[in-house]
MIKOL-683034 format. One record per residue (C-alpha): residue in three letters; x, y, z. Coordinates in steps of 0.1 Angstrom, whole numbers, padded with zeros to 4 digits, always signed. Layout:
N
ALAXYZ/...
//
This chain:
91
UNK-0253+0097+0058/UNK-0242+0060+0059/UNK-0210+0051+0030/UNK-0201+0017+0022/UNK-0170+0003-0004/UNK-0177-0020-0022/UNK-0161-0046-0046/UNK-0179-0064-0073/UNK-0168-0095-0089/UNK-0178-0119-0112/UNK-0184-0112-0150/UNK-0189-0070-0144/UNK-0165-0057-0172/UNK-0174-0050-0205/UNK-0215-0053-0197/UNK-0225-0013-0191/UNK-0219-0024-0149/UNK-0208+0012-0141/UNK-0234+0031-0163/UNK-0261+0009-0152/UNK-0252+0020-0113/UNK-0249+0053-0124/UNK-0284+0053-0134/UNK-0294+0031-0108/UNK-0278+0052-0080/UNK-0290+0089-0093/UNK-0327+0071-0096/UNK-0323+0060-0060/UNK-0302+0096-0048/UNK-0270+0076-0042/UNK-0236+0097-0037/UNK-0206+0084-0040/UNK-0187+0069-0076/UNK-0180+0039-0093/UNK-0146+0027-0114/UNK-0133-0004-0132/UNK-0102-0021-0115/UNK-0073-0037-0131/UNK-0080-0069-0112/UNK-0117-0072-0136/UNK-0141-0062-0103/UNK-0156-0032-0101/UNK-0155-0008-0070/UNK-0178+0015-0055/UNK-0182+0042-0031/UNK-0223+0047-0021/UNK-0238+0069+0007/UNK-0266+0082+0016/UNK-0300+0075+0031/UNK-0296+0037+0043/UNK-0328+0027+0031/UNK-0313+0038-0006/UNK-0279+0024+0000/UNK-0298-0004+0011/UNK-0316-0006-0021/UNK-0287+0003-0046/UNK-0265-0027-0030/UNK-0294-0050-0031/UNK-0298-0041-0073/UNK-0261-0046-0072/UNK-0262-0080-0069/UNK-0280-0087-0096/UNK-0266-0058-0120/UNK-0273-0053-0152/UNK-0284-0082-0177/UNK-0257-0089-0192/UNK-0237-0090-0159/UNK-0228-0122-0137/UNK-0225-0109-0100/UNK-0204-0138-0082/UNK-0194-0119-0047/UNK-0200-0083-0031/UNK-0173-0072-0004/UNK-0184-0043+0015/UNK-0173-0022+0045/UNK-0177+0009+0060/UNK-0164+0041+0043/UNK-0165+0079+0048/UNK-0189+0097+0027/UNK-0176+0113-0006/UNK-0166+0149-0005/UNK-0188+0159-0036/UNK-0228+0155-0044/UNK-0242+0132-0070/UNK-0227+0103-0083/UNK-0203+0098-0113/UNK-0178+0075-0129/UNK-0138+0074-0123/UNK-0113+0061-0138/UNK-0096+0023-0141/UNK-0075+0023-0110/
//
């Protein structure tokens, strides 16, 4: 199972960022989570097959229509301890 971080910025509050991944991720079978941040990015933990995380990073860049994607920082990352993929809290 591959796992990436990643950091979203750009215009990705306030324009259904997190529950469009959500949708996106569980369609694609995507573990991991995704969370506001004070700083107005969004972060995300994704893993699984790499073709998927593949294809759930690539959607990421775009995001949802009302969203303005203006970077994506990723890195490496240990796979989440549970199954599926849900929302967290602001951190």
């Amino acid at each position: 199972m591959r796992a990436r971080r990643v950091i979203i910025a750009g215009a990705v509050q306030g324009v259904g960022y997190r529950d469009w991944m959500l949708a996106e991720a569980t369609r694609l079978g995507v573990h991991g989570w995704v969370r506001n941040r004070r700083d107005r990015t969004v972060e995300a933990l994704v893993a699984g097959e790499e073709a998927a995380v593949q294809a759930l990073l690539s959607a990421c860049r775009r995001g949802p229509i009302m969203a303005r994607v203006t970077e994506i920082t990723e890195e490496f990352a240990d796979p989440p301890d549970e199954p599926g993929f849900r929302r967290l809290p602001t951190a």
